[in-house]
N, C-alpha and C positions, 0 to 999 in steps of 0.2 A: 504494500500500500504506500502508497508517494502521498506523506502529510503535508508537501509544497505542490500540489497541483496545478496552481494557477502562478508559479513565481514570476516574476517579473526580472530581476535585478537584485545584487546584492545591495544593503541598506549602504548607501552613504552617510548616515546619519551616525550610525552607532557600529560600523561594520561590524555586527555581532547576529545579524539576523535576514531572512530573506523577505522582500517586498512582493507581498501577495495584490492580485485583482478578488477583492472584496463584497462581501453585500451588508447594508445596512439594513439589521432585522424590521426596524421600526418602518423605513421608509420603500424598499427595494433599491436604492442607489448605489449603483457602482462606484467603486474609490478604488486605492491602492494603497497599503498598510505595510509594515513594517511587521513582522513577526515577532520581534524583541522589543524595540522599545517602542512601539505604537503609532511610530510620527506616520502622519498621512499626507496622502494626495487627493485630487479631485480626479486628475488624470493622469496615466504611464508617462506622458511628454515631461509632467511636472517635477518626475523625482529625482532628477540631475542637480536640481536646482534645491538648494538646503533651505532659502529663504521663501520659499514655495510650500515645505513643510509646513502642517499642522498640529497639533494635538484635541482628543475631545471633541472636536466639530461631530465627528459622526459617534454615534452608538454601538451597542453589540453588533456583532458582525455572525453572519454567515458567510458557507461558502457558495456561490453565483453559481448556475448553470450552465453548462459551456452555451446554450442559444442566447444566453443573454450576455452573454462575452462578447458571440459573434454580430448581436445586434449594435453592440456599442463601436464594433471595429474593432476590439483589444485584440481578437485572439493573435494577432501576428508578434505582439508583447511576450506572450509567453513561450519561454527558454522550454526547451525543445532537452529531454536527459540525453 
């Protein structure tokens, strides 16, 4: 079982963990999360960029669907084992 199925990117932020494509329980919205320290994105374009980082804007998370990955555009984001 691959517990990074959606990674994206190793964190820039805390290089300690891998950047997941995300679902927010509350809302269904797509993001991109940090597996360690939590920081967020809105978008995969966003997480080069440290000052783009978030915290706490989004809620519990789930994990997304792949058709709803592929709705957003992301699937080409995720890192291929």
């Amino acid at each position: 079982m691959n517990i990074y199925k959606y990674k994206i990117e190793w964190c820039p932020i805390c290089n300690q963990g891998w950047v997941e494509i995300v679902k927010d329980k509350a809302t269904n919205e797509l993001f991109v999360c940090c597996s360690e320290c939590e920081s967020e994105w809105e978008s995969p374009d966003h997480v080069k960029s440290k000052k783009l980082a978030t915290h706490d804007i989004y809620g519990q998370t789930d994990e997304p669907d792949y058709d709803e990955i592929v709705k957003r555009g992301w699937e080409n984001y995720i890192l291929k084992e």
